[in-house]
N, C-alpha and C positions, 0 to 999 in steps of 0.2 A: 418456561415453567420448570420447576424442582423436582425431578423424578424420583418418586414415594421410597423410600428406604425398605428395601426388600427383606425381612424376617422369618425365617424357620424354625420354627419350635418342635421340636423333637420329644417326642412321648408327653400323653394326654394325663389322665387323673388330675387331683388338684392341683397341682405344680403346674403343668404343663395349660388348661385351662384355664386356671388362674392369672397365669403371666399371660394370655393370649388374650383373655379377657380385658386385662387393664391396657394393654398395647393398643386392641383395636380399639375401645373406647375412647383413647383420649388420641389417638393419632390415624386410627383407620378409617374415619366416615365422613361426609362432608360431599360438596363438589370437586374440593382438592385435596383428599388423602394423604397424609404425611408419609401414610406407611402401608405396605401388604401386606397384610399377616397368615400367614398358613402354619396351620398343624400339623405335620405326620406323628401317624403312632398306628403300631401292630394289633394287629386285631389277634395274635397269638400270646400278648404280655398283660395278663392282669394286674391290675390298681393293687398294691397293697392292702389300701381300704379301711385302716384301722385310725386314721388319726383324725378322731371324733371331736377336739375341743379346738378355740379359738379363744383371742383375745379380743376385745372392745375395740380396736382396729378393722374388725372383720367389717362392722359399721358402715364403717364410713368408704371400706375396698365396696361393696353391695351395693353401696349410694354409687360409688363411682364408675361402674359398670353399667348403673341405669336397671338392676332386678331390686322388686318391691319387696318387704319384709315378710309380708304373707304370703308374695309364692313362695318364697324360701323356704319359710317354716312349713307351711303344709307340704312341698315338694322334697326337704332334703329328710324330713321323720326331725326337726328343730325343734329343740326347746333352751331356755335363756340358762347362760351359766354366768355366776356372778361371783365368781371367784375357785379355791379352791379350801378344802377342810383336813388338815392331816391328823390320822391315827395314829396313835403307835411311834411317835417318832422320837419322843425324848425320851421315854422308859420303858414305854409297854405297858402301861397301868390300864385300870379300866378304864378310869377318866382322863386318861392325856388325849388333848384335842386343842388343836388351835387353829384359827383362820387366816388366811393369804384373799381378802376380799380384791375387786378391782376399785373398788371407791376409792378415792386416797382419804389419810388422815385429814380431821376437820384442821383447817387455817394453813394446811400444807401448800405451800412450801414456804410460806414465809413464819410461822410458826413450827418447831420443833416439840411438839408434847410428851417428845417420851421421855423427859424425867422429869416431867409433871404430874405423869400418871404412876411412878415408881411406888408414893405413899400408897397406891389404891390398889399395889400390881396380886396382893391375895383375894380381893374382892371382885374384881372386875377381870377380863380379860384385856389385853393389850389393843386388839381389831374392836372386839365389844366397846370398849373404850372411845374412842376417834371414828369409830364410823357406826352406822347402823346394818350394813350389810351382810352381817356376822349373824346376828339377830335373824333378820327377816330369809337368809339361808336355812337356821336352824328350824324354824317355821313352815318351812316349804314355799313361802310367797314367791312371787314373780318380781321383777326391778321395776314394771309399770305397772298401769293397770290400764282398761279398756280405751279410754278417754285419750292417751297418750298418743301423738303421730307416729308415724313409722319410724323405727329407729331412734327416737328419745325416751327417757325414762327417769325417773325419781331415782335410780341409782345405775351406776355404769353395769355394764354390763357385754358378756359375750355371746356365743351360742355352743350348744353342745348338737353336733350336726351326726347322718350317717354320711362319713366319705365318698362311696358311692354313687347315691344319690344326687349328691354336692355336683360331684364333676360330671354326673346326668343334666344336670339343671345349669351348667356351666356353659357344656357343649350345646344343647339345644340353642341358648340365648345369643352364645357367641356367633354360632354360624347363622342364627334366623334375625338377629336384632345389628350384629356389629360387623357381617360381612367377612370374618372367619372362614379362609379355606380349610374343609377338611379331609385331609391324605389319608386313608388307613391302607398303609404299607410296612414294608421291612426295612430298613435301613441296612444296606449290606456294607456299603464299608465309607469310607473318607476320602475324600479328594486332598493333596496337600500334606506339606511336610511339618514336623514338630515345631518346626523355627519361622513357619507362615502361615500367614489365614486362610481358613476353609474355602476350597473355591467349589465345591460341590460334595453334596451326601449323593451316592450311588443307593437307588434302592430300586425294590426285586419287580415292582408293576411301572413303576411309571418314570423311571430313569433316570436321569439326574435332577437335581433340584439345587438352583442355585440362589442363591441371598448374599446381601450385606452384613446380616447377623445372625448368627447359630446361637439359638438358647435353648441347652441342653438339660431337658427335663425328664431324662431315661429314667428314671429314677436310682435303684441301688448298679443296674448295670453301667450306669455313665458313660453311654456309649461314645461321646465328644471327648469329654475333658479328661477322663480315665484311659477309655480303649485309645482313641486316637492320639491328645496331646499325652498323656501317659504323666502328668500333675497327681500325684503324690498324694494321699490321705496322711494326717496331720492327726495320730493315735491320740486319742486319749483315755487307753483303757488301764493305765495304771492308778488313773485316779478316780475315774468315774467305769469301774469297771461292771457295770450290766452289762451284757452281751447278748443276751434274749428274753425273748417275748413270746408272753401265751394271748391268745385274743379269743373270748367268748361271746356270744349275740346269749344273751339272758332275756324271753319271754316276759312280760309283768302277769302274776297271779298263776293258773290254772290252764296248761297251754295259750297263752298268751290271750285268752277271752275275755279277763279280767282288766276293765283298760280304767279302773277307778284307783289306783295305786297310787301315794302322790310320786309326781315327778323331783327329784330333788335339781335345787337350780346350783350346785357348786359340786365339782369331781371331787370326789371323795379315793382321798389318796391314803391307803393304809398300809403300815411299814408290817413287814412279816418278816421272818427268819433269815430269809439269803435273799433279799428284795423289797418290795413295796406293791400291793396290788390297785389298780382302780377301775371305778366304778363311777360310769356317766347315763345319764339320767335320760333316752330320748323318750317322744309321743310315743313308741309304739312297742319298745323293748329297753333294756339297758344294754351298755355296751361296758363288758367286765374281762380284765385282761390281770396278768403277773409278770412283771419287769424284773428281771435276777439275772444274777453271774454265776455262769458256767462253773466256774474254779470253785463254787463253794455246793452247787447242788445240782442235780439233773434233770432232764427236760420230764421224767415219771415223775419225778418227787415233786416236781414245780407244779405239775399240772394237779397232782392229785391237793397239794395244796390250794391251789385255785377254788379247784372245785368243793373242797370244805369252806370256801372262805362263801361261797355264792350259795352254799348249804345255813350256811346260818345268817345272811342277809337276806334271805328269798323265803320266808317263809309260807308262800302259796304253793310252793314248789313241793315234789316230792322226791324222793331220793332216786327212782329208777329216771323221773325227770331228767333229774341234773346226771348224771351216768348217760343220759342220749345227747345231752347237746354237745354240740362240734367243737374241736378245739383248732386254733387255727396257732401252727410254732413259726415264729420269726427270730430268724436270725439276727444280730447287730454287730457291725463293726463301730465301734464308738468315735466318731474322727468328725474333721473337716480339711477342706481341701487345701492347699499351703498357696492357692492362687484358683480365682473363683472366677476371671474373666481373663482369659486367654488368647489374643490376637483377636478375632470377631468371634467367638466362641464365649457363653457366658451359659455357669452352671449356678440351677435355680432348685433350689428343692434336693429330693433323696439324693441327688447327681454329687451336691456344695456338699454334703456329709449329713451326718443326725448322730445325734448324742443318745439321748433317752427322752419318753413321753414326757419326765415330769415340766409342770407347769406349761405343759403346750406351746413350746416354742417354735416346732418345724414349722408351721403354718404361719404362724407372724413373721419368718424371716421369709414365709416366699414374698410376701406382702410387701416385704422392708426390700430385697433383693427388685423386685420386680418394677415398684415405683422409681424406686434410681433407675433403671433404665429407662421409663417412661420417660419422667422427669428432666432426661438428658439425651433425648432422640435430637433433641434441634442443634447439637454440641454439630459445629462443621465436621467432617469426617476425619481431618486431618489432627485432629483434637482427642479423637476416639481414645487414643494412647495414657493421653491424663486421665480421662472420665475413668480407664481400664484401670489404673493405678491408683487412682481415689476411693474406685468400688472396690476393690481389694482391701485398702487399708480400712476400711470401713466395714466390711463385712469380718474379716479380720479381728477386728475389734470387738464387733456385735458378739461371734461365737467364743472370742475366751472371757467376756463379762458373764454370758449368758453358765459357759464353763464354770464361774467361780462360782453364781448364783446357785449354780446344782447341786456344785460340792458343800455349799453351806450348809444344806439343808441335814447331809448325813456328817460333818463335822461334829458339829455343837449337840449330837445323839449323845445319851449316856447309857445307850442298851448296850448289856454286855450277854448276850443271848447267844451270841456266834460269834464264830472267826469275822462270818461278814461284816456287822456293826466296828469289832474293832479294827480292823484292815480298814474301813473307811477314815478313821482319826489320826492314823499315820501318817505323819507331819511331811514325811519324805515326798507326798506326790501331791503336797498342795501347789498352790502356785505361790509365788514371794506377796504377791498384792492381797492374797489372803491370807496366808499367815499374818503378817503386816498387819491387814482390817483387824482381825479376829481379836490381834495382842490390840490394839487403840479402841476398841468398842467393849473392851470391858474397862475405860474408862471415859470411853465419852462414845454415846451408841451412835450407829448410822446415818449422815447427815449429806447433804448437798454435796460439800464439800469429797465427799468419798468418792460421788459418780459425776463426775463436773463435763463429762460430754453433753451434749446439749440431744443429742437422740438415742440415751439409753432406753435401750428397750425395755430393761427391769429397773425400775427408779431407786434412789432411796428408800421410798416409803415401800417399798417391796419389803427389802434386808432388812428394815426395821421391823416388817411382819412377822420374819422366820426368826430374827433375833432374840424377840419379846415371847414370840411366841414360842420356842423353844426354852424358855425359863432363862435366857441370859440378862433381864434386867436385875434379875438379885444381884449380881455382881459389882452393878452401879449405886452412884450414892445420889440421892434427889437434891435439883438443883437447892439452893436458899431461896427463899423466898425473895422475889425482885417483881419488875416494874413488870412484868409479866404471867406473875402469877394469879391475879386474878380474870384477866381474858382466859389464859387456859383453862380456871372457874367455869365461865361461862363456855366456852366451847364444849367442857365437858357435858354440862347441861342440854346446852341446844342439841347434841348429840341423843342424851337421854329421850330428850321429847321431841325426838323426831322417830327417833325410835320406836315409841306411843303411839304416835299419828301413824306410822307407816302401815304397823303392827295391824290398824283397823283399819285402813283405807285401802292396801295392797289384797289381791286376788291370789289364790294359794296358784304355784303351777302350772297344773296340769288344766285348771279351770281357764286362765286366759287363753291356754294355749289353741283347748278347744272352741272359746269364743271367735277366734282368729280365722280358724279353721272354717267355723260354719257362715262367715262374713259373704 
């Protein structure tokens, strides 16, 4: 018999639960076990805690652990986000808003509509256009309604979770359902040189702990792949220069008693003077935070800006209210690591790096990070070396796409409000493949062809959303009419009137959410 491949996961919260989670399900249970899984983590280092949103992935990671939709939701404070809404991003106007939905464009990917929709682009919005999702956001509705199985829905969708909770509901499941050992200790130091694998974490109750694989989910300490292999952070604060974060827990109504508020189902991302604030929707409070760079303002100005910002969003609130609630400051080094799997050592989560909240990427790349290991437990040992070099190039990959997609979003800005907005459009800290993009899409906008990897994590039809949605289809000129021009007709339509239907069939919210609840 094949003796089960021994795994230690170092530090809990989502990261660390998360990747222990999909490990033990798909290789820990059985009469023959592929693998052991144990967690250490200190009962002296708190969770973060702050990273409230996920992508439509989350889906199907939940399916694949074996937790129902309805513990989820009642258990993490869940409610469905179905994309995101940005303020403020291209002028600062009263009306500048566009949508980044998860639905893709209708007849994507074999149909291209956006200079189909160019005649229409003052009447219509770009997302309003190709999908319904934009609409029934702006509505407050829900992506399903009652009738729906777990985990499907009349439009894709994510969830807006409390972190917390999340890796509460992680850890009970993993050690009560999938047979997760769990360590709570110190890790005091490494066994093992720079130039070879870990052959033991020395820690402070229960003394060595030896594995096959170290997957290092310290989070910002990276006590593996940092302290130990001493692998390098890969800066990228010259161009995506946030470097902290303010995090607020906002009440709904009148100390939080008022639970009829609607919930909104899409993070509402608004650009402010040296930053962007947002704003996610749960059952039982919201979760309102402010992302800015140091170099252009301070942690007083930042916060008191916050809290003007949750002063005129929070209208149940009152002023000495908002003056009590707690503010929580993080710090960021903008980066990733320049090698993510090191000898048996592999870094998942805050350990690999983090950019910034927007668009909620830290979470889908534990997801995307974690499954490749999964995925590749039965790789012979002697192989490990490739799997180690492929997960690398690949993760690699994932974090400068995900890079360029960030910087889009404050490129293509024409807010001339601060130093911040224009320090973002200086050309000097883009990357070549964006510059590149940016000059060929204002004559021919985002297509297949742009993201030709087969598991981008941000699609075309993303870049098409920020594109369009930042006012860059003026620049294009609308196809001539061709053999294609009337499907696009009709897709526009069936668009419309789904829209119609949804509009009266879909449940607002906060209303399914509490159906769910009381099941």
């Amino acid at each position: 018999m094949t003796k089960p491949i021994d795994i230690v996961v170092v530090g809990g919260g989502t990261a660390g639960w998360l990747t222990a989670c999909l490990l033990a399900a798909e290789h820990g249970r059985g009469d023959l076990p592929r693998a052991r899984i144990r967690l250490v983590e200190s009962a002296n280092v708190p969770s973060i805690g702050v990273g409230e949103g996920t992508w439509p992935s989350m889906r199907s990671t939940l399916q694949r652990i074996g937790i129902s939709e309805r513990d989820f939701i009642v258990q993490c404070d869940a409610s469905f986000k179905q994309g995101s809404t940005f303020k403020g991003w291209r002028t600062g106007a009263s009306d500048d808003q566009y949508h980044h939905p998860f639905t893709l464009p209708a007849g994507y990917p074999e149909m291209n509509l956006g200079q189909y929709w160019l005649p229409y682009q003052s009447q219509v919005e770009f997302a309003n256009a190709v999908t319904a999702q934009g609409r029934i956001c702006e509505m407050g509705l829900a992506p399903k309604n009652a009738r729906s199985s777990e985990y499907s829905a009349a439009l894709n969708y994510g969830y807006h979770l409390d972190a917390g909770k999340f890796a509460q509901l992680l850890q009970q499941h993993g050690t009560e359902k999938l047979g997760i050992e769990h360590i709570i200790d110190d890790v005091l130091s490494v066994e093992g040189g720079l130039n070879e694998p870990i052959s033991a974490l020395n820690t402070k109750a229960h003394g060595q702990l030896k594995a096959d694989l170290y997957i290092d989910c310290s989070g910002f300490a990276a006590l593996l792949i940092d302290k130990h292999y001493q692998v390098p952070l890969q800066s990228v604060r010259d161009g995506l220069f946030n470097d902290a974060a303010i995090a607020i827990q906002v009440p709904y109504g009148n100390e939080g008693k008022n639970q009829n508020e609607p919930i909104a189902s899409n993070t509402i991302a608004c650009a402010q003077t040296h930053g962007w604030t947002w704003d996610i929707g749960l059952y039982s409070r919201r979760g309102m935070g402010y992302v800015y760079a140091s170099d252009f303002t301070n942690a007083e100005q930042a916060e008191a800006t916050l809290r003007q910002h949750i002063a005129n969003t929070s209208g149940n609130l009152s002023e000495s209210q908002i003056e009590q609630l707690q503010a929580k400051h993080i710090k960021l080094n903008p980066g990733y690591r320049t090698s993510f799997w090191q000898h048996n050592c592999v870094a998942i989560g805050l350990s690999a790096g983090f950019i910034e909240p927007l668009e909620a990427s830290a979470i889908a790349l534990v997801e995307v990070a974690a499954k490749y290991v999964s995925d590749h437990l039965n790789i012979p040992g002697e192989l490990y070396s490739t799997v180690a070099k492929r997960f690398n190039q690949t993760m690699t990959a994932h974090w400068q796409k995900i890079i360029d997609f960030l910087k889009l979003h404050y490129v293509l800005s024409k807010r001339d409000d601060s130093e911040y907005w224009l320090a973002h459009r200086d050309e000097r800290y883009w990357s070549d493949w964006l510059r590149e993009s940016v000059q060929l899409w204002q004559h021919n906008s985002p297509t297949l062809y742009d993201l030709p990897m087969a598991m981008e994590m941000f699609p075309a039809a993303s870049f098409q959303y920020v594109w369009y949605g930042m006012n860059c289809g003026a620049l294009l000129q609308p196809v001539t009419p061709d053999i294609n021009t009337d499907k696009a007709a009709n897709l526009f339509q069936q668009v419309a009137q789904q829209t119609r239907t949804l509009a009266q069939s879909l449940p607002e919210n906060r209303e399914l959410l509490m159906w769910m609840r009381n099941q």
